[in-house]
N, C-alpha and C positions, 0 to 999 in steps of 0.2 A: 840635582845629580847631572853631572858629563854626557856626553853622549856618551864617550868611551867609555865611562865609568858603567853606564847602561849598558851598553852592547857587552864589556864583562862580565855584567851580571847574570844576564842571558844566556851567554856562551856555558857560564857557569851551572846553571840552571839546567841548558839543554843534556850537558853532559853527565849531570846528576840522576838524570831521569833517566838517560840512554844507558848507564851503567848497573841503574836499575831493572832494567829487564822490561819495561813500559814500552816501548818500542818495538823491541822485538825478543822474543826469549831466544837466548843461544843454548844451541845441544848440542853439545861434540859427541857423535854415532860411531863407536867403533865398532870396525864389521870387517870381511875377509872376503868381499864381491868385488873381485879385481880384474877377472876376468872381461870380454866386450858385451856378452848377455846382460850378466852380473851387473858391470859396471851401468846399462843403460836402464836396467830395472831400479836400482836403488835411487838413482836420478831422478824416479817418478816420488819417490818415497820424499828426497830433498826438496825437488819444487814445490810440492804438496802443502808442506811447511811451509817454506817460504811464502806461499800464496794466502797461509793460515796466519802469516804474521812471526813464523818464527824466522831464526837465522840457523841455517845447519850449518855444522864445520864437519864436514866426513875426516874420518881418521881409517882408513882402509889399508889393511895390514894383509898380504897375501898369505895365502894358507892358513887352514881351520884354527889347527894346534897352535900356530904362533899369535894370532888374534886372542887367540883365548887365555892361552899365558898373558900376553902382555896386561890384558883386560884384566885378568883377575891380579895380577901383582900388583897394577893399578888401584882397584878394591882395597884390596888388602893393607895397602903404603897408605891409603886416606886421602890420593886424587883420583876418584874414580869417572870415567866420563859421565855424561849423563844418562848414555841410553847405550847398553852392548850385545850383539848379535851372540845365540848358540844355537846348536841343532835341538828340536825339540825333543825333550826326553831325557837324561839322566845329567847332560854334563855339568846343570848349576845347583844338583842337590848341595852341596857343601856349601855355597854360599847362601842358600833358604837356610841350613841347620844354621848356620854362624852367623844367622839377621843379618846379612850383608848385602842385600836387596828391598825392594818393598814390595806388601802384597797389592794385589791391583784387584783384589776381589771385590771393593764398591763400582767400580768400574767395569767389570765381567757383570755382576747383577744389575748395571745399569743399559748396559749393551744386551743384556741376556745372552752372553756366550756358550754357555750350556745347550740354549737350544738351537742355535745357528751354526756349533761342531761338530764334525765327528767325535763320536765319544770316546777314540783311543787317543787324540789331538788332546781332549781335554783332560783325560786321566794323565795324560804326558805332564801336563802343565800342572797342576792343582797338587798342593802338599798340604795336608793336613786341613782337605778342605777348602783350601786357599788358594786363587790363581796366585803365582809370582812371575810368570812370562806374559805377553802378549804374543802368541802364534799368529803368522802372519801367511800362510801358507800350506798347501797338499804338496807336497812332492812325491810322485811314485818313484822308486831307487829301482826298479827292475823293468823297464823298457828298453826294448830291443828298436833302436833305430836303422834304417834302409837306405841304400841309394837305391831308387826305383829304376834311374836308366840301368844300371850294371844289374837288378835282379834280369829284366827287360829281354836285356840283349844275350843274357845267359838263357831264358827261357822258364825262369824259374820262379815259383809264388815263394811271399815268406814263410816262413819254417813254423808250423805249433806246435810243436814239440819239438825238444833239446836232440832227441836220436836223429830227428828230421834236419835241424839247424847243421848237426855236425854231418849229415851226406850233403847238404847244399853243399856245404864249407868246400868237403873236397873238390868237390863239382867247379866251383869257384877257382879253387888255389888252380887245377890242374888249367884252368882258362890266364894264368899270368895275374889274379886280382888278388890283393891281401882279402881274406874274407872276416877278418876279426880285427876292428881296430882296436887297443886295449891301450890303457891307459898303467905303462909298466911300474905302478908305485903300489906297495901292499894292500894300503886303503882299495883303490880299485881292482885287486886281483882279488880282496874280499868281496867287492861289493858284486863281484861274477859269478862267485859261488854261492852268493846267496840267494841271487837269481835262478842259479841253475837249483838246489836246494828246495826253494818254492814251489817253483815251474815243474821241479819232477818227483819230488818227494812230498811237497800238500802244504799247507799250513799250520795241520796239527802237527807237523816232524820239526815244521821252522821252528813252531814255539815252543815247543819242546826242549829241542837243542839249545836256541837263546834264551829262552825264557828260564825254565824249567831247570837246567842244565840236566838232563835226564842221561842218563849216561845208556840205559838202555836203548832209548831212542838212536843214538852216537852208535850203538853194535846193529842196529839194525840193519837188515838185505838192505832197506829203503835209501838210508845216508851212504850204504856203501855205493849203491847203484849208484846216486848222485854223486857221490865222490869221484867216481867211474868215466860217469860225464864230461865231470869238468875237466880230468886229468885229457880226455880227449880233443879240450878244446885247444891246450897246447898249440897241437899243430896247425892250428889254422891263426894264428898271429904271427906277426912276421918280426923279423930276428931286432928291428927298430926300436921295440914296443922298451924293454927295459931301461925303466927311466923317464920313460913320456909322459907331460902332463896328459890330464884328461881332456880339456879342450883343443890337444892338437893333436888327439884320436881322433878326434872328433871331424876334426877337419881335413882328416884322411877320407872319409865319407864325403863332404862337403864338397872335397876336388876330384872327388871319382876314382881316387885311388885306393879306397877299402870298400867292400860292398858293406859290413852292420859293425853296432858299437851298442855295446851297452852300456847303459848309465842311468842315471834317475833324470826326470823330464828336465830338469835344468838347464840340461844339455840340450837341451830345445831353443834357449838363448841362443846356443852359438849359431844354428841353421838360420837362425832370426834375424842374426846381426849380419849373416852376411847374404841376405836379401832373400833366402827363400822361402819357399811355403810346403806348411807340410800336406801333405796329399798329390804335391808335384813332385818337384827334384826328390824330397826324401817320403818315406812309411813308418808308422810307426806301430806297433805290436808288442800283446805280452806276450811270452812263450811258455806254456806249459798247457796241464792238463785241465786248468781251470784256468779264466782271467784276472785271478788274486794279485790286487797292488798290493806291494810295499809302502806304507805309507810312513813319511816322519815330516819333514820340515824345517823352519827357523823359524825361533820366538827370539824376541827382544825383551831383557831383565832392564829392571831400574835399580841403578844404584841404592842405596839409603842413602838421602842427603838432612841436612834439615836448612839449605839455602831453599830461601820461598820461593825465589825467581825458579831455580832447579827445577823444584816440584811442581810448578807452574808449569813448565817445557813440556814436564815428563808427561803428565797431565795429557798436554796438547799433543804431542808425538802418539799419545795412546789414540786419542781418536781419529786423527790423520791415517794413522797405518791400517786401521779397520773402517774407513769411511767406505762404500762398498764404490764408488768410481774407482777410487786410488788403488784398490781391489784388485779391483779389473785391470787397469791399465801397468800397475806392475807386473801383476803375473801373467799378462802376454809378451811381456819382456823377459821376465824371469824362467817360463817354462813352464810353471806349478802354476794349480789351481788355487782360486780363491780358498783361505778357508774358511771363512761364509758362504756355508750349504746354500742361503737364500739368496746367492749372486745370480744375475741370469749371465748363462755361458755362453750362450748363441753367437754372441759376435767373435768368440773365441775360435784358434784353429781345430780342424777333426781329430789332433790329439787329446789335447785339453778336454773337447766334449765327450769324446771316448773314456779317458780315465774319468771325469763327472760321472757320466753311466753308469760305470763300471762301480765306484763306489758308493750309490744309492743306496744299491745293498749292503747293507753291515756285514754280512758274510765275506763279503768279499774284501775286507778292508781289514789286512794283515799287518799289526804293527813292528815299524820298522826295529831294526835291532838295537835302534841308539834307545826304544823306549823301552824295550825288553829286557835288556842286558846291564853288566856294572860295566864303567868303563874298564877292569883291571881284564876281565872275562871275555870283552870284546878284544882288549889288546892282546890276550892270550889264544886268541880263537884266531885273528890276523897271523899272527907269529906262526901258527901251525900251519895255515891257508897257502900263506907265502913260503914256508919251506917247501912243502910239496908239488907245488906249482914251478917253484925254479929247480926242483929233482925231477927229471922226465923215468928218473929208474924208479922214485918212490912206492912202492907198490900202495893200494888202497886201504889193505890193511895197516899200514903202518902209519898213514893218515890219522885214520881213525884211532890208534891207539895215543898219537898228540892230542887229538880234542880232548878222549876220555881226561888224559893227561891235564888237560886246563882246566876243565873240568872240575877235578879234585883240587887243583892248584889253587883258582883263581877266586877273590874273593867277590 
């Protein structure tokens, strides 16, 4: 044989195998961390892999809803990626009903997921018995972030209670500061009511309302007080807000131009990415009558393929993402806590260890609405949230008679 004809052969050979997957498994991750938190935590997730031998190809599509269409049209057409991000909780029931995923429950009993979750993470994830996510993640949705020089200079502690949060506010406004940075898109004017909701009304009224759809609970003094609340908070956002992403709420705080924002710890990314620390520049706090997180997250679905190389990746992507370093080092990016209970958090910031704390207790670990709720009920519950919030005339009762309204509506 030639040399040439040799070196051909080779060339031939190498390519063969390479195309195989032997080298390295390719996974195209499609997900919606677009953001500069987002984007430096998923990076942990990529290297990860790559160090594991695989090749990741990020496919990052900004905002929830549009990742998740594309994702699931993807599915659905017969090119699905290999590996696709959702909030944990209700959004991939149809594709578990329509086998359009795979369950990963030798891999939960292999990991022993069960005893290393919280138990409302793993009721989120498990259908019929069966993991079909990998949850990668705690995120509390109901933190109240701080700029500590402008509490400071105003003279002021942060608020624990919502009646207390709304005298600071004024206290605030009438000093020249925005005191509420909000993020003017419906998603985020829900996600403030559901804080305020929590924080003043309990978590038997949360689950009630989202869970339950209890219509009784919806006339109660309790929802209405709350409803009361929030319509209050109005005034202390500034005329900016409709329309603003959530990350450049965020960074109204950040530049000393709003004094608090509320968000789920995520939003701990952004203070992170742009050099601070929490316990310094920013605080962070729940508000209400108890310190009840909201809890949900993001789990990763596996397509159904029946390519080897695929299932190979998917395989490997599962224990990368719950290896407990990678754990760690992405959700000090991310914001959110591990969700392996048996992480140690210590070298984590005073938020992080605080919500840790904070959820030891199962009492105190309130599930979020994506795992409570159907997504039609949520969007009907948004719809109402957001009329009355941009009605400054809406009175409270007439609030409450949208919810009841969704309520009966919404499947």
């Amino acid at each position: 044989m030639h040399l040439k004809t040799r070196i051909s052969a080779y060339t031939l050979s190498v390519a063969i195998v390479w195309s195989s997957g032997a080298f390295a498994q390719k996974a195209e991750v499609l997900h919606w961390w677009t953001s500069a938190g987002e984007s430096a935590a998923v990076k942990v997730f990529a290297d990860q892999y790559s160090k594991a031998g695989g090749e990741w190809v990020d496919n990052a599509i900004a905002g929830g809803p549009n990742a998740r269409a594309a994702g699931i049209n993807r599915i659905v057409g017969g090119n699905p990626p290999t590996m696709m991000q959702f909030n944990t909780g209700k959004q991939f029931e149809e594709l578990v009903s329509n086998d359009l995923v795979r369950d990963v429950e030798s891999l939960a009993k292999a990991g022993k997921w069960r005893e290393i979750m919280p138990k409302p993470i793993v009721e989120a994830t498990v259908r019929d018995g069966k993991f079909y996510a990998v949850p990668v993640n705690i995120h509390g949705q109901n933190w109240l972030f701080y700029n500590t020089k402008i509490f400071k200079d105003a003279g002021l502690e942060p608020p624990k209670t919502f009646p207390e949060l709304i005298e600071s506010g004024e206290k605030l406004k009438a000093q020249g500061v925005i005191p509420l940075a909000l993020g003017g898109q419906p998603n985020w004017e829900h996600n403030l009511f559901r804080a305020v909701l929590v924080g003043n009304g309990g978590a038997d009224l949360f689950r009630k309302v989202y869970g339950a759809r209890d219509q009784k609970a919806a006339k109660s003094a309790e929802f209405k007080e709350a409803a009361e609340l929030f319509g209050k908070m109005r005034s202390l956002v500034d005329p900016g807000s409709p329309g603003r992403n959530w990350n450049d709420a965020a960074a109204l705080v950040i530049t000393d131009k709003a004094a608090m924002h509320f968000n789920g710890d995520w939003a701990k990314g952004e203070f992170t990415a742009a050099g601070q620390t929490a316990g310094k520049e920013y605080g962070c706090t729940i508000v209400g009558r108890d310190p009840r997180v909201v809890i949900g997250g993001d789990v990763f679905v596996f397509p159904v393929t029946q390519d080897k190389d695929q299932l190979a990746a998917q395989d490997k992507l599962a224990g990368v993402l719950l290896d407990p370093a990678t754990q760690l080092e992405f959700n000090k990016k991310k914001g959110s806590i591990p969700v392996r209970l048996d992480v140690d958090v210590s070298s984590m910031d005073i938020c992080a260890q605080k919500s840790a704390a904070v959820l030891k207790d199962p009492a105190n670990q309130v599930e979020a609405m994506e795992l409570l709720s159907t997504p039609n009920f949520s969007g009907a519950m948004q719809d109402a949230v957001t009329q009355y919030w941009n009605n400054p005339n809406m009175p409270a009762d007439a609030f409450v008679e949208k919810v009841v309204s969704a309520m009966q509506s919404a499947s």
